[in-house]
C-alpha positions as CSV (number, residue, x, y, z in Angstrom):
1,X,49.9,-119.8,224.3
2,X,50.2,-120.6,227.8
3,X,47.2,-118.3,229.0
4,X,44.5,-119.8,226.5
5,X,46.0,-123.4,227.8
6,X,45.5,-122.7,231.5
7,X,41.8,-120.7,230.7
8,X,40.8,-124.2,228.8
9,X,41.6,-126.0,231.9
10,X,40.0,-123.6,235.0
11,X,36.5,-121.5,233.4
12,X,33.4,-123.5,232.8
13,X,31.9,-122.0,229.9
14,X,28.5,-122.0,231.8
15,X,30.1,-119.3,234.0
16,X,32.2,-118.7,237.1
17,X,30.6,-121.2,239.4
18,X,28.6,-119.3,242.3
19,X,30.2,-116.1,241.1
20,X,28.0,-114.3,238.2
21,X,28.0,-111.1,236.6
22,X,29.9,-109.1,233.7
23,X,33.2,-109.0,236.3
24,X,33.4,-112.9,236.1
25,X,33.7,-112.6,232.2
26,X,36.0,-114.7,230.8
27,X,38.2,-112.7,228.2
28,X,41.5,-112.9,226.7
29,X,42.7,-109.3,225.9
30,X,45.2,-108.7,223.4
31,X,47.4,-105.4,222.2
32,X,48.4,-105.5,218.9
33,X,47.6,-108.0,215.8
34,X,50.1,-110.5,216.6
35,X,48.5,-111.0,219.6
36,X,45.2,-111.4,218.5
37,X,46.3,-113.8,215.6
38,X,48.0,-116.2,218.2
39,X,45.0,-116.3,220.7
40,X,42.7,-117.1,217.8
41,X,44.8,-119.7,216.3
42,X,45.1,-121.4,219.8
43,X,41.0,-121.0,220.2
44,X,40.5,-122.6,217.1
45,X,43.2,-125.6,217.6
46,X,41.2,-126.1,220.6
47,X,37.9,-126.5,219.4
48,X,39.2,-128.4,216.5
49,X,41.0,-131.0,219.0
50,X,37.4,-132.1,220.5
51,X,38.8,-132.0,223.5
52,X,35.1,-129.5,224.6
53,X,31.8,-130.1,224.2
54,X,30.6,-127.0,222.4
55,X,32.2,-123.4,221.4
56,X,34.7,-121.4,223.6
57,X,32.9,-119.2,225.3
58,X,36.1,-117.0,226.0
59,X,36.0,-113.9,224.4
60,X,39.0,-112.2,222.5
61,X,39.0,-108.3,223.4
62,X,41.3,-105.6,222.4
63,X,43.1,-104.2,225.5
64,X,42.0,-101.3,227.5
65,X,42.9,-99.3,230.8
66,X,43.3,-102.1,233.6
67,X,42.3,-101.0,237.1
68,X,43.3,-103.7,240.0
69,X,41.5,-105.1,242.4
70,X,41.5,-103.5,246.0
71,X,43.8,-104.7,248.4
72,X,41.7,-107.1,250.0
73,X,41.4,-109.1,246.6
74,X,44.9,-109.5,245.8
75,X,46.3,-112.3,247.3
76,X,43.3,-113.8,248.6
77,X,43.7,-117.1,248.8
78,X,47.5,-116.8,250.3
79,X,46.4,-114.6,253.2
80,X,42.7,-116.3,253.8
81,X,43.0,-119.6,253.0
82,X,39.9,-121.3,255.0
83,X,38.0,-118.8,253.6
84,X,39.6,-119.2,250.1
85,X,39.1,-123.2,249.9
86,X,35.6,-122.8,251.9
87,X,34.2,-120.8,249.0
88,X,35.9,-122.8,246.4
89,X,34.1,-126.2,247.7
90,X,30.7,-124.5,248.7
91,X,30.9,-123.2,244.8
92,X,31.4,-126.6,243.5
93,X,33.9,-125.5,241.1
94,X,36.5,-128.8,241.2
95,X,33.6,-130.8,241.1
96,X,32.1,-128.8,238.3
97,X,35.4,-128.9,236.4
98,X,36.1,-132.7,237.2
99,X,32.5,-133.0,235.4
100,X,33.5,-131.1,232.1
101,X,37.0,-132.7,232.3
102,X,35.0,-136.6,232.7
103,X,32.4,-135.6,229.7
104,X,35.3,-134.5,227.4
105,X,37.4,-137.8,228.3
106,X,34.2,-139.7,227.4
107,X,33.3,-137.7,224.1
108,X,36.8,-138.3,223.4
109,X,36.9,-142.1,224.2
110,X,34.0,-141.9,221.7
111,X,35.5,-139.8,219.4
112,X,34.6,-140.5,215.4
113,X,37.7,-139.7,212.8
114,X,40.0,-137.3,213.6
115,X,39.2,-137.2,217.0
116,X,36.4,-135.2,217.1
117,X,33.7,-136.9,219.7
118,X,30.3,-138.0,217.4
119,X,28.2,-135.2,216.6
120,X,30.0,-132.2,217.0
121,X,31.8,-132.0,213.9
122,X,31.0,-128.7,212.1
C-alpha cells in the first residue's frame, strides 16, 4: 500500500513539526472493508518490521465528505517556493525526520531476533 509506505517515511509521530492541531492529524481513510483490511495489515507489517520506535500513531478512519483546501493551499510549494522551503527548514522537519530515520537505523543495527531492535518486542 503505497500511501501507508510514503506516511511511514514523511509524519513524525510526535506531530506535524511546527504545525499543530486536529487539521495536522495524520489519518488514513478508507471506504469499504477491503480497504480497511489492507491499511491494517500494512500498519501491522510495519510495526512488526522494527523499523519504528514505538506504535503508529496514524489513525485508520472510515471515509467522510472531503472539502479542499482553498486556493491558496493547493499547490503551495510549486507557486511559492522560498516561502515553501523557508518554512520547511525553520520547522525542522528534515532534520527531525533524518533523527527518527538515524534512531530506527541504530535500533535496527541493534536489533535482537527477528529484527526487532532490544526492548520493543511485544
Amino acid at each position: 500500500m503505497v500511501t501507508v509506505r510514503y506516511l511511514a517515511r514523511s509524519v513524525d509521530a510526535a506531530g506535524q513539526f511546527c504545525d499543530k492541531g486536529e487539521q495536522y492529524t495524520a489519518a488514513i481513510f478508507y471506504r469499504n472493508g477491503t480497504q480497511r483490511r489492507d491499511a491494517e495489515a500494512s500498519a501491522d507489517a510495519r510495526v512488526r518490521s522494527g523499523r519504528f520506535l514505538g506504535p503508529l500513531a496514524t489513525r485508520l478512519l472510515p471515509a467522510a465528505p472531503f472539502y479542499p483546501a482553498e486556493d491558496y493551499h493547493q499547490g503551495y510549494a510549486r507557486k511559492n517556493p522560498v516561502r515553501y522551503h523557508f518554512h520547511r527548514w525553520t520547522c525542522g522537519r528534515d532534520r527531525r525526520l533524518a533523527q527518527l530515520r538515524d534512531a530506527v537505523a541504530a535500533a535496527t543495527a541493534s536489533a535482537g531476533p527477528g529484527g526487532v531492535p532490544n526492548g520493543s518486542r511485544r
